[in-house]
C-alpha positions in Angstrom: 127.3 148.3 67.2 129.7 146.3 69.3 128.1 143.0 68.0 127.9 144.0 64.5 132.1 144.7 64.8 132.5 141.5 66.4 130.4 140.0 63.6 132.5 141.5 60.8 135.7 140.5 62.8 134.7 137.1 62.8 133.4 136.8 59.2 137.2 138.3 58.1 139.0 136.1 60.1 136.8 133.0 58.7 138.1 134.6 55.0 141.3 134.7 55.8 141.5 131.1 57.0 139.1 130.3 53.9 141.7 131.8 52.0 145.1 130.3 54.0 143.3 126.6 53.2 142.6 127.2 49.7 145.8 128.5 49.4 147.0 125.2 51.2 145.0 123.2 49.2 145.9 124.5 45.7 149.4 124.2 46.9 148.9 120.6 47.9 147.7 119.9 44.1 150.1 122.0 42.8 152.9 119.8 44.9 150.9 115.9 43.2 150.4 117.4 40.0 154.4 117.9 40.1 155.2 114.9 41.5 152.8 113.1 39.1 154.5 115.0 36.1 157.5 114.3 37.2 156.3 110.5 37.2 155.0 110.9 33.8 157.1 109.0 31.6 159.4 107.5 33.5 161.2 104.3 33.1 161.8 100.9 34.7 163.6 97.5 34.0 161.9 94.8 36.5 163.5 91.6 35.8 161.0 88.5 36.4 162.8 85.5 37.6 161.2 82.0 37.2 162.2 78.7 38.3 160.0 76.1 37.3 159.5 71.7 37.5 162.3 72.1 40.5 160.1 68.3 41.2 162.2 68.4 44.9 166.2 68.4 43.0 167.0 70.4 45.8 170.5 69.3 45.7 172.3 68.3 42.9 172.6 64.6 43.9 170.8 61.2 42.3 169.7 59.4 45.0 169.0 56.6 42.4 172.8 56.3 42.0 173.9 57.7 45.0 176.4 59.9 43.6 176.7 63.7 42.6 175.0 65.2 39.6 176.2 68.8 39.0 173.7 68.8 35.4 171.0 69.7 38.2 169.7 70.9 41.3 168.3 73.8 43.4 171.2 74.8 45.2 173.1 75.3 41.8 169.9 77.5 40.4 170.2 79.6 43.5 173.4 80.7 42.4 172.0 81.9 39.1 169.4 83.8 41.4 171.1 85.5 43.0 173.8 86.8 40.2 170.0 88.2 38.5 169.5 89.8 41.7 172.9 91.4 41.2 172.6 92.6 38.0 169.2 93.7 38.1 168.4 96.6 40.8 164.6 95.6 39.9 163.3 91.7 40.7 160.7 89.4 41.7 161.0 86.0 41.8 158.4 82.9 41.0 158.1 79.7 41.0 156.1 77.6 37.9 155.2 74.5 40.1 155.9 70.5 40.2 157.8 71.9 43.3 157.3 68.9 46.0 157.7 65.2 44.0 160.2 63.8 41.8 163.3 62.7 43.9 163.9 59.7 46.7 163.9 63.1 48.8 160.2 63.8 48.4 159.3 60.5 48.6 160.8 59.7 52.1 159.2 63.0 53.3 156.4 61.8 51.7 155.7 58.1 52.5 158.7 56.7 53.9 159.4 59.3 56.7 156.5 61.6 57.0 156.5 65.1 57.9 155.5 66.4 61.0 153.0 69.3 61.1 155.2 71.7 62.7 158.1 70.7 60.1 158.8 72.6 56.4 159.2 70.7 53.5 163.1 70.2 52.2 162.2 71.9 49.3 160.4 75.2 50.7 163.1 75.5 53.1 165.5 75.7 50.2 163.8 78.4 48.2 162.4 80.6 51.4 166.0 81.1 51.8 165.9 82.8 48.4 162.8 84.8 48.9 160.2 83.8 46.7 157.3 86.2 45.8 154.6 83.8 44.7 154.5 80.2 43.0 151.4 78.0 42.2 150.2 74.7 42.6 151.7 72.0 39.7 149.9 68.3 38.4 153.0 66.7 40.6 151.6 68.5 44.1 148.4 66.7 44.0 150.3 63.2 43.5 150.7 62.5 47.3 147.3 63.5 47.5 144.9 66.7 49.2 145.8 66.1 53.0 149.5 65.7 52.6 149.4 69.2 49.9 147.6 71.2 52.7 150.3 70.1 55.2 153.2 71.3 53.4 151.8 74.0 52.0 150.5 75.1 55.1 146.5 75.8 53.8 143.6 75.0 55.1 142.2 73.5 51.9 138.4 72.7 52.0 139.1 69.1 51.0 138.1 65.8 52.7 140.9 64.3 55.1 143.1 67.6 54.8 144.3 68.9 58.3 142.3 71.7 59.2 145.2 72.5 61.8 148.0 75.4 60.0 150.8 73.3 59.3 154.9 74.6 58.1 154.2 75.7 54.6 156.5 78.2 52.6 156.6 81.6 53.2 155.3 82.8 49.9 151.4 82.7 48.8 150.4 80.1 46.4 148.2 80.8 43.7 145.5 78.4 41.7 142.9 79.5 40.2 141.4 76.4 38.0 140.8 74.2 41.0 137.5 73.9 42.6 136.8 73.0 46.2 133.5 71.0 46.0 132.5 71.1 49.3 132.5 74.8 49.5 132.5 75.6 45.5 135.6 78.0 46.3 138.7 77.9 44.9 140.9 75.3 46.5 143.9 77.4 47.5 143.5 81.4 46.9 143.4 82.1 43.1 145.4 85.4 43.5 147.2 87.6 45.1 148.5 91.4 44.5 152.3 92.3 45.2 152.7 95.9 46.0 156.3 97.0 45.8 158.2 100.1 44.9 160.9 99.6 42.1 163.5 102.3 41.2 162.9 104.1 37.9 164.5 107.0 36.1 162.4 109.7 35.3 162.3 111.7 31.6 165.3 114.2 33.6 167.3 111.0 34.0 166.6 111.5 38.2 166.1 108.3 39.8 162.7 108.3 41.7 161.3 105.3 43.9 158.1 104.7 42.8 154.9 101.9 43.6 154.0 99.5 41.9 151.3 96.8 42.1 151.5 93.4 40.5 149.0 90.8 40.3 149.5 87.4 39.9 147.0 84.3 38.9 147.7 80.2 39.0 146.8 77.8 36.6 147.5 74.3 36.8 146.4 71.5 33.7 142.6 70.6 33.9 143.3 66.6 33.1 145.2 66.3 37.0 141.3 65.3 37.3 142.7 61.7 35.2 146.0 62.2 36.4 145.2 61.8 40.5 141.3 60.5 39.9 141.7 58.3 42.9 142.9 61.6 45.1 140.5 64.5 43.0 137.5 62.9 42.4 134.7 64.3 44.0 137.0 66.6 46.3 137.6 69.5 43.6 137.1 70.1 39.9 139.1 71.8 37.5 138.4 75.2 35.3 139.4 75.6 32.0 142.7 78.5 31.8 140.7 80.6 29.7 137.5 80.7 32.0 139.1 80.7 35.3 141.6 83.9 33.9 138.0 85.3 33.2 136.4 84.5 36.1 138.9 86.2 38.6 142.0 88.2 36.2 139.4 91.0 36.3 139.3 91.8 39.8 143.1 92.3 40.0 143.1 94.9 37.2 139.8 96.4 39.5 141.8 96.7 42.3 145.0 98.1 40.6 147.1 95.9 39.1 149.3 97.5 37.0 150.7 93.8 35.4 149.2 90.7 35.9 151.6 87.7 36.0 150.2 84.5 34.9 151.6 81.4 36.7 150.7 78.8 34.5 152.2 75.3 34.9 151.4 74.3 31.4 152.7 74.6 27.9 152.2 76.0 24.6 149.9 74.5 22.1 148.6 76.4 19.3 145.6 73.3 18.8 141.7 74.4 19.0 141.0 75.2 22.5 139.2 73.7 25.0 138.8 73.4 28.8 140.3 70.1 29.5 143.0 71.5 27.4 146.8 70.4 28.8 148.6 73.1 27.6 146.7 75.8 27.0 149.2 79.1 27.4 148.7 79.5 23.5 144.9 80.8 24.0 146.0 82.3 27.9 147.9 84.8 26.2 145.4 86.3 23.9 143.4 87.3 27.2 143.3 90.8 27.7 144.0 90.7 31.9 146.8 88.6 31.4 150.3 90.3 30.4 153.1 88.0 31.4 153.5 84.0 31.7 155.8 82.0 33.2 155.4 78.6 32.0 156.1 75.2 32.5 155.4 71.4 33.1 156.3 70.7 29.3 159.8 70.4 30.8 161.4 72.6 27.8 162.8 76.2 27.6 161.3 78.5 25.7 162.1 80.9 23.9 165.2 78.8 22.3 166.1 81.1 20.1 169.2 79.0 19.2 167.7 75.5 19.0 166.9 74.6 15.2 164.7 71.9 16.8 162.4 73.6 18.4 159.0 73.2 18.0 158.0 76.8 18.8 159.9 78.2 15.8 157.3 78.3 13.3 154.9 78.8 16.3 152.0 81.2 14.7 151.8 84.0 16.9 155.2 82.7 19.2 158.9 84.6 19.2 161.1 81.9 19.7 163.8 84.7 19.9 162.9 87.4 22.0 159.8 85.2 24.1 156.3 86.6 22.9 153.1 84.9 22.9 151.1 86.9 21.2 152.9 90.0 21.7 153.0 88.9 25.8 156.7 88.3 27.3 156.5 84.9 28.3 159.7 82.6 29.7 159.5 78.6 30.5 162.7 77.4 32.4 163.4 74.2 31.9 163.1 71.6 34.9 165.1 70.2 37.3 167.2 73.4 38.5 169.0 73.0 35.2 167.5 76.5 33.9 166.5 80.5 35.4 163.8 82.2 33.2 164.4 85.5 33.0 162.1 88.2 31.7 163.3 91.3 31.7 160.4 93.8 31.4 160.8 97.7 30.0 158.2 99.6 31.9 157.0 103.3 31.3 154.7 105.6 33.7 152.0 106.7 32.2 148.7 108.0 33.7 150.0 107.0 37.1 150.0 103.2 35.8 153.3 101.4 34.7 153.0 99.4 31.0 155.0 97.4 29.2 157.2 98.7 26.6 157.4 95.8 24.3 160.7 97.1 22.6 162.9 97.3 25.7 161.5 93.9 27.2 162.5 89.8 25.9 162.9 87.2 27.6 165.8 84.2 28.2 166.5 81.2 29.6 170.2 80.9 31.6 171.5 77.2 32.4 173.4 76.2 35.0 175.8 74.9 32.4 178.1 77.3 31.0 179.0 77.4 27.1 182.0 75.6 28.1 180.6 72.8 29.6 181.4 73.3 33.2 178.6 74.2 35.8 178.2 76.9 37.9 178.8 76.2 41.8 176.7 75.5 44.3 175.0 77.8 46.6 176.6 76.5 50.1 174.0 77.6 52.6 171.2 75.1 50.5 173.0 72.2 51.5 173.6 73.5 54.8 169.8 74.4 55.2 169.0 70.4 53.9 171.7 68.4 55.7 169.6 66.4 57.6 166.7 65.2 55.2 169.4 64.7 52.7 171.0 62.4 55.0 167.8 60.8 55.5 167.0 59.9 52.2 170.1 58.3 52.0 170.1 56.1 54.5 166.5 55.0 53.3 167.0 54.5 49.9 170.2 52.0 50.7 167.7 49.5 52.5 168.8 46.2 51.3 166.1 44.1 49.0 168.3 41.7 46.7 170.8 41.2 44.5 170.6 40.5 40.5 172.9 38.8 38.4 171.8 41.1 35.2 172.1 45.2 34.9 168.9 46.9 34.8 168.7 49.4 32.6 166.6 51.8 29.8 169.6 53.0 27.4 168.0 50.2 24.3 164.2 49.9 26.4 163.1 51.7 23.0 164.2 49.0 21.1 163.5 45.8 22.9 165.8 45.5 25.8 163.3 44.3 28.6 165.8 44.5 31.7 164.1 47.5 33.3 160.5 46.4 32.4 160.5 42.7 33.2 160.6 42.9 37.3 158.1 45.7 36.9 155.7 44.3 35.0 156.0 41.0 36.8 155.8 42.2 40.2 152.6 44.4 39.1 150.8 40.9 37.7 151.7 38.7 40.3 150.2 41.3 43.0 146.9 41.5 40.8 146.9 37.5 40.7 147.1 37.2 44.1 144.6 40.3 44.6 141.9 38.6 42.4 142.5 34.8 43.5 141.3 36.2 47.0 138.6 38.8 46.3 137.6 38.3 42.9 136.5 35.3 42.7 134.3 36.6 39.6 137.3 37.1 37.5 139.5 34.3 37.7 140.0 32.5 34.6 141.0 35.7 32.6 144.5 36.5 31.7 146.6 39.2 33.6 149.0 40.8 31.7 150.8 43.9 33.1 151.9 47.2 31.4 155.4 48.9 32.5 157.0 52.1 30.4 161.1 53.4 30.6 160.2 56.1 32.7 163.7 57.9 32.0 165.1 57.1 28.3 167.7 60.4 27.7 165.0 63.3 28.0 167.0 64.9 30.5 170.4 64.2 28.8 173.1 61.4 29.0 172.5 60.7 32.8 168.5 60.3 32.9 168.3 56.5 32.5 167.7 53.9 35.1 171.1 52.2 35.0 171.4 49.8 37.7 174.4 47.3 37.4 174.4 43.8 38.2 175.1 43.0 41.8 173.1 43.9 45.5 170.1 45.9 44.8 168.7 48.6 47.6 165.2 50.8 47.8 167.1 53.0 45.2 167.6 50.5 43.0 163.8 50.4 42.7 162.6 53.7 42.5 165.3 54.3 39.6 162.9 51.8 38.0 159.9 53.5 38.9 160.7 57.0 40.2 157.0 57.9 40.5 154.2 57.4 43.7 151.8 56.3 41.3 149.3 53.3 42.7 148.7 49.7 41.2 145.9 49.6 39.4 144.2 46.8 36.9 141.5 46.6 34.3 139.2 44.7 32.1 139.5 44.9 28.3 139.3 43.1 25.8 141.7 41.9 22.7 140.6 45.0 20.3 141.2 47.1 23.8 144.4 45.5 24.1 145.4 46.1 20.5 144.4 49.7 20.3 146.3 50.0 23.7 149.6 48.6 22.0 149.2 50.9 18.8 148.8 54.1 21.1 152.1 53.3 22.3 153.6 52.3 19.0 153.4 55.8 18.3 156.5 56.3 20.1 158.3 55.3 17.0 158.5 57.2 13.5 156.9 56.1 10.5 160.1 55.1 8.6 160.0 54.8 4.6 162.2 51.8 3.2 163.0 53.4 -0.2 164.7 56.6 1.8 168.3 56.7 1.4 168.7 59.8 3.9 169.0 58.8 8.1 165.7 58.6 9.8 165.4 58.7 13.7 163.3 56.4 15.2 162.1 57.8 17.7 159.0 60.2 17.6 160.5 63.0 20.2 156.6 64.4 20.8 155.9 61.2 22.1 157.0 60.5 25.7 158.9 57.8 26.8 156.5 57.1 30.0 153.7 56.3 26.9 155.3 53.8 25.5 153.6 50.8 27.5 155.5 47.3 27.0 152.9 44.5 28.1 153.9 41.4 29.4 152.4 38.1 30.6 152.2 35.6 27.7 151.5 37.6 24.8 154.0 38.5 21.3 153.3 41.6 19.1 155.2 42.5 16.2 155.9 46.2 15.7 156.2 47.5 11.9 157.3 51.1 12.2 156.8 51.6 7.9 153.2 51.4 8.6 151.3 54.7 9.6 150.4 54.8 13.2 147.0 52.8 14.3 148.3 50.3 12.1 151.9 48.9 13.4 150.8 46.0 15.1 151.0 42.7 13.4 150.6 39.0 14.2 149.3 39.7 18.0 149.3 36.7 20.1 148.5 35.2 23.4 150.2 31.9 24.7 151.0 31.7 20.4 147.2 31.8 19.6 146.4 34.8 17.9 144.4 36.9 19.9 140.6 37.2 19.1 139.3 40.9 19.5 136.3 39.8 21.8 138.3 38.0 24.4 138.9 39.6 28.1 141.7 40.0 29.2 142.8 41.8 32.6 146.0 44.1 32.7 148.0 45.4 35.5 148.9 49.4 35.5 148.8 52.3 37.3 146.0 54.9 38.3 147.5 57.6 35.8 147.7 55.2 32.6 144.0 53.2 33.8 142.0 56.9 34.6 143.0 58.3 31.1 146.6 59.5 31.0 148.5 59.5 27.9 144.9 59.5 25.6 145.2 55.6 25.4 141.9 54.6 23.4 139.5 52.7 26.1 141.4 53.8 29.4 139.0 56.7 30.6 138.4 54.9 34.5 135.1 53.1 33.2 137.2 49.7 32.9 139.1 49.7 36.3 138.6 46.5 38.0 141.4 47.2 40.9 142.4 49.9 42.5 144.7 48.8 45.2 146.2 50.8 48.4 150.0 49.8 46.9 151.8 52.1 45.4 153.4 50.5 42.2 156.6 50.8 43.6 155.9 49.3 46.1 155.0 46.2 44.9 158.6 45.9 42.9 160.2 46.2 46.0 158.5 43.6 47.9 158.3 41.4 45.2 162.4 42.0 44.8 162.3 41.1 48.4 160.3 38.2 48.2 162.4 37.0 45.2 166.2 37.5 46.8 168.4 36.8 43.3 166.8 38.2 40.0 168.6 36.3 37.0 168.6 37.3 33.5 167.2 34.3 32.1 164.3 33.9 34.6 163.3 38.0 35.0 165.0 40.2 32.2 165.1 38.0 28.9 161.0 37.7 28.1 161.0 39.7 24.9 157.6 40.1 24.2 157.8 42.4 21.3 160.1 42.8 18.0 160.3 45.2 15.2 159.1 43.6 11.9 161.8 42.9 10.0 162.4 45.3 6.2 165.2 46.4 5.1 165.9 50.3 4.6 167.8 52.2 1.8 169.2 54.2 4.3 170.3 53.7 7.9 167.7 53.8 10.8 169.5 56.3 13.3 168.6 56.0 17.7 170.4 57.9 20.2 171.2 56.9 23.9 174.2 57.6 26.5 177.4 56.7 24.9 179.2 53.5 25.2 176.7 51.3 26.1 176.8 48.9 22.6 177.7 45.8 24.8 174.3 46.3 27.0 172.6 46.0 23.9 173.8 43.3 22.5 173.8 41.2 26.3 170.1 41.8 25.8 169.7 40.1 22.9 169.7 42.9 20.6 172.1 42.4 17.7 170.4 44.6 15.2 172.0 47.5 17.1 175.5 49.1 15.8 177.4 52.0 17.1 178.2 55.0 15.0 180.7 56.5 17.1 179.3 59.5 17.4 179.2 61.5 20.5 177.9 64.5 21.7 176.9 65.3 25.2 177.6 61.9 26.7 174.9 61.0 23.6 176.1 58.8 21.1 174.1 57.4 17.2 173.1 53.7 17.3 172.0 52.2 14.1 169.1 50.2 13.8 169.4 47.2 11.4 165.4 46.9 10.7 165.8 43.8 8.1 168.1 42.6 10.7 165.2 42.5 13.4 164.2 39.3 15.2 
């Protein structure tokens, strides 16, 4: 009897608990089912913040001039930061890439000075003061090539020659997700990475709640930095089309709850069929269903630019110019330089415990450092602080001593014949390859050397972005104004149709212009970059006829005033980018390089400035080897550079150019007398 009490005892107190848990458990629902419908429906603003082709302005100095440029720099941007920050109780922060090359600065971190291990780049100590959450890997990182990008990023990239030790990086991950370690077929740096944070909302009582959220984000970088940095890539990595690397690893974001996906894609927007090698291809990004936000870059543009009446993305199929849609996907691109914040400010809304864009309460904009009255915003103090040394440095090295010249150097009229800033270029590139061959390539000698040199900076960043070097003493700086890039000196064989074809690619800097039209006509094709418009020296004459369509502009071609027979070799001096395919020049793929030397193109101006002591106009800025053919127009021929610079034109020889008088921006409107051309 006793045991059968104790029995019942036992099985009611085991109810009772039974009951006291379920109880406790329906009360635990009870308490998340609340709390999740009290989630339900709430709302968010999250402002994204991009800065994007930063290319190491971390101050706003030129080292080139030695002298204050408040049009640009990091520590100006930084101020825009951190007003978003202030107005915005929700933000992430991102940068689009090109971070680490571009400026004197990078370059004596880079070659001149290099960094120790243990040391952080100029650059990353600039924006880890900021707080980044996440950037990814730009065309311009790879330029200094693998070992020197796992350094200062502080990977361990699986890459021949890269340091397997940890070294200073920044301290926010790095994303790529298109570049292919060979040796281990993994991606080279990690192609992802989810952001969990908790963002204040409101909830549909108007009670502000704190509530998770997880954001994924996923690099892309352009497919041709495999031509770009051949000589550094090839056989190291390879490079995924954007569409089939957001394929290949987007999904597993979303799969381990993302609620957004941020693409990082240094790249552009082009509308053009799609295909894997594809530069710019944010167009087709966007219609992939893992992707819901880009930040953009690289084209060196802003976008949207909703008041710019030139902007090519206004009539954009499937872009808002206005509000910053690709496809119905907020997207931002800001600018370059530190001369522009993206900001996207995303509407979210709670719904099945997932946040979602709300496309009506979300655009995008792009805020300059320049106000609408034409004064900048200041400085953020503690960047310069943080850089004081390494911008000291960079000083120091770029006033090294190498000559003087008796002529200014410069690229305001380089678009219309003025050879001051290509002529020491392209000579110091052929001599070097002369020299090269007379002593190792025996096999070639006999065959002309011509050289190839572009205007690097002709006004695409406004009135100051010019090499402008006045006559006098000329210093390191003096040289990298001229050629502001590490690219390498490089040569190869082709032959007089090769060397034709060559000179009509980069005719296509120019407009076609019609005679009969009475209206003003700019010259100057603005889709067609100023670093593609190759002037070749070395003994040869081209006429240029800009009323001709393009692939058909060059007339009476001659070599030492022969005309030049398509079959004959000829060897031309250039650099890695332009000889392994960059710029789509017809015959340059890599198949036809003869030299690749260990001398950066730079490098060989400065010691051939050094070499030469005193550069005089007549001997080394005055070889003209190009004209426009001469027509006359019914209507006047319209180019614009900095203002004020008339008599520079006409010291070079160039009296078919008149001033207008017109001024906007430190810009002025030259007029180009084409029947006056000689």
């Amino acid at each position: 009897m006793a045991v059968r009490i104790a029995a019942a005892r036992s099985l009611a107190i085991a109810a009772l608990l039974a009951a006291v848990l379920t109880a406790g458990c329906a009360s635990e629902r009870t308490r998340r089912d609340a709390t999740r419908a009290g989630e339900e429906d709430a709302r968010a603003t999250l402002a994204i913040l991009e800065s994007t082709d930063i290319h190491a302005n971390v101050l706003s100095y030129d080292y080139y001039k030695l002298a204050e440029d408040p049009s640009i720099g990091f520590e100006r941007l930084a101020t825009l930061i951190r007003a978003a920050r202030a107005e915005y109780e929700n933000s992430l922060l991102f940068d689009g890439g090109d971070t680490i090359q571009g400026t004197a600065l990078a370059d004596w971190q880079a070659l001149a000075a290099p960094l120790p291990c243990d040391r952080k780049l100029a650059v990353y100590k600039a924006m880890d003061a900021l707080g980044y959450d996440g950037g990814v890997i730009g065309n311009h990182e790879f330029n200094y090539g693998l070992p020197y990008l796992a350094q200062v990023t502080g990977r361990r990239l699986q890459a021949e020659g890269a340091d397997l030790r940890t070294c200073n990086g920044p301290d926010f991950p790095l994303v790529l997700a298109n570049v292919i370690a060979t040796r281990d077929g993994e991606p080279l740096f990690a192609p992802t990475a989810l952001l969990e944070r908790r963002i204040k909302a409101r909830d549909r009582d108007g009670r502000q709640r704190d509530l998770p959220i997880r954001i994924g984000i996923i690099g892309f970088t352009p497919p041709p930095i495999m031509i770009w940095d051949r000589n550094h890539l090839e056989g190291r990595v390879t490079a995924l089309g954007l569409v089939e690397a957001s394929r290949r690893y987007a999904p597993a974001l979303r799969a381990q709850g993302a609620d957004l996906i941020v693409a990082i894609s240094h790249g552009g927007i082009n509308p053009g069929p799609y295909s894997p090698q594809m530069e710019n291809a944010n167009w087709h990004l966007a219609q992939e269903p893992d992707i819901d936000v880009l930040l953009l870059g690289h084209s060196h543009q802003a976008f949207p630019a909703p008041g710019d009446a030139r902007s090519h993305y206004n009539d954009m199929p499937g872009v808002d110019n206005r509000r910053g849609f690709i496809h119905g996907k907020p997207a931002v691109m800001g600018n370059f330089w530190g001369k522009s914040l993206g900001v996207i400010e995303l509407g979210l809304v709670r719904r099945g415990g997932r946040w979602a864009i709300d496309p009506d309460a979300t655009h995008a904009e792009v805020r300059d450092i320049r106000r609408a009255d034409g004064s900048f915003v200041a400085p953020d103090p503690a960047i310069r602080e943080l850089v004081r040394d390494e911008h000291q440095g960079a000083i120091d090295y770029v006033s090294t001593p190498i000559g003087d010249s008796d002529f200014a150097l410069t690229t305001y009229f380089a678009a219309v014949g003025d050879v001051t800033a290509l002529q020491p270029v392209n000579t110091a590139q052929r001599q070097w390859i002369e020299r090269y061959i007379a002593a190792e390539l025996p096999q070639y000698a006999g065959i002309p050397v011509l050289s190839a040199a572009a205007p690097f900076k002709v006004g695409f960043g406004g009135a100051t972005d010019y090499a402008a070097i006045e006559a006098g003493s000329l210093a390191i700086r003096n040289a990298a104004d001229l050629y502001p890039y590490p690219n390498t000196l490089t040569a190869v064989r082709i032959d007089g149709a090769g060397l034709k074809a060559w000179l009509e690619r980069s005719a296509g800097y120019f407009n076609r212009i019609d005679p009969e039209r009475e209206a003003p006509q700019e010259l100057i094709n603005r889709g067609h970059a100023g670093y593609n418009f190759d002037v070749i020296q070395g003994g040869i004459r081209y006429v240029i006829d800009v009323t001709r369509p393009e692939g058909e502009r060059i007339v009476d071609l001659r070599y030492r005033g022969r005309p030049v027979d398509p079959a004959e070799p000829f060897i031309v001096a250039t650099n890695n980018y332009r000889a392994s395919g960059g710029g789509d020049f017809p015959g340059l793929d890599g198949s036809t390089i003869v030299v690749e030397a260990a001398v950066a193109n730079r490098d060989a101006l400065i010691e051939w400035m050094r070499a030469r002591r005193h550069l005089s106009r007549e001997e080394d800025g005055a070889e003209r080897s190009w004209r426009f053919a001469a027509v006359r127009t019914a209507g006047p021929v319209i180019f614009r550079s900095a203002a004020g610079r008339i008599d520079l034109a006409h010291a070079a020889g160039l009296d078919f150019v008149h001033s207008l008088g017109e001024t906007a921006a430190g810009m002025e409107t030259y007029r180009i007398d084409l029947g006056a051309a000689r």
